[in-house]
N, C-alpha and C positions, 0 to 999 in steps of 0.2 A: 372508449369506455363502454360498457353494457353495465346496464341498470335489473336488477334483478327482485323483483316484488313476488313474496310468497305469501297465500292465503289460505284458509280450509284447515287450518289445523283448530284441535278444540276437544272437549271431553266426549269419550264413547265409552258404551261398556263392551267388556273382553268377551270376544267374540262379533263385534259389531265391525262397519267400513268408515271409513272415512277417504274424500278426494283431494289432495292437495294440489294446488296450481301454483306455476309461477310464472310468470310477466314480464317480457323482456323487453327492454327497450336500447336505444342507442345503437350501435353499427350493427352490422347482418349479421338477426339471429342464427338461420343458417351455415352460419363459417364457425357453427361454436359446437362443439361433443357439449351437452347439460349431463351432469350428476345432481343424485339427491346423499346428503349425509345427514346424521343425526349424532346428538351427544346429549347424553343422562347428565344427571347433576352426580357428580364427583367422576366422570369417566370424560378419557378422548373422543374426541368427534371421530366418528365410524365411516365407511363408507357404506350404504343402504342401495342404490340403483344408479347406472348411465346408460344411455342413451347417446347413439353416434350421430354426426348433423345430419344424414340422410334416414336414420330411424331404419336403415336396413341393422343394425347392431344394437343388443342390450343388454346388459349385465345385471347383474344381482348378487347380494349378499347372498351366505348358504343361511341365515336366518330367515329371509325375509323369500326366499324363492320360493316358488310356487301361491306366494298370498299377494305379492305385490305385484304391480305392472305398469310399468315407465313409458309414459309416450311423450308425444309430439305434434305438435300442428303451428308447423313451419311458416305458414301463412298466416297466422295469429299471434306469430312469435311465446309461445304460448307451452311449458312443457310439464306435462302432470303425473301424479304419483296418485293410482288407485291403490289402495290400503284393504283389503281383507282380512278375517279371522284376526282381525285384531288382538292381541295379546299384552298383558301388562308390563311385559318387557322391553315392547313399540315406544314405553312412553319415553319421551326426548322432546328434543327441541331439531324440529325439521328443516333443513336448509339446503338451497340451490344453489347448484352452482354451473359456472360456466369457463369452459376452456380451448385451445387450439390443440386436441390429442391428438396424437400421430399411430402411438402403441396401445398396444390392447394390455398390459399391464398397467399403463398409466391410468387406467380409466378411474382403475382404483384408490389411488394414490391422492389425497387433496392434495398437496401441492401441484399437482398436475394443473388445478385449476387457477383460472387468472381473477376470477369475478367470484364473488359472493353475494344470496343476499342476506334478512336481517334477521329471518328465521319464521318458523311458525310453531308453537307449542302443541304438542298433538301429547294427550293423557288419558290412559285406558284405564279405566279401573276395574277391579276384577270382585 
């Protein structure tokens, strides 16, 4: 089991950052590809950023590239979503996740992933 605790989400205005983290706990962070997804209120959970377990790989939504940037600190079990040029359209509910990927389409795909965690609310207003 891996335990996945996400924090940093919260109201900004459009155009502002926000840094989300999440927290991992239980077996070795390292053996795991992290994604971040998000989901509006009336729409499917998206896929937003992953991150491969050595952090030589990372992916991105075409929304969100070039604003966002998904890391890692492997040692801290520890895997974050820097947020820029925030936009009204950011807002959702943020959530990590955690998987054993093998393919680089799967990265995208949540059921790729095994773990979840409980979210963090992130809202832009414009």
């Amino acid at each position: 089991q891996v335990q996945l605790v996400e924090s940093g989400g919260g109201l900004v205005q459009a155009g502002g950052s926000l840094r989300l983290s999440c927290a991992a706990s239980g077996r070795t962070f390292s053996n795991y590809a992290m994604g971040w997804f998000r989901q509006a209120p009336g729409k499917e959970r998206e896929f937003v950023a992953a991150i491969s377990r050595s952090a030589t790989s990372t992916y991105y939504a075409d929304s969100v590239r070039g604003r966002f940037t998904i890391s890692r600190d492997n040692a801290k079990n520890m895997v974050y979503l820097q947020m820029n040029s925030l936009k009204s359209e950011d807002t959702a509910v943020y959530y990590c996740a955690a998987g054993t990927i093998e393919y680089r389409s799967s990265y995208y795909r949540a059921y790729a992933y095994d773990y979840w965690g409980q979210g963090t609310q992130v809202t832009v207003s414009s």
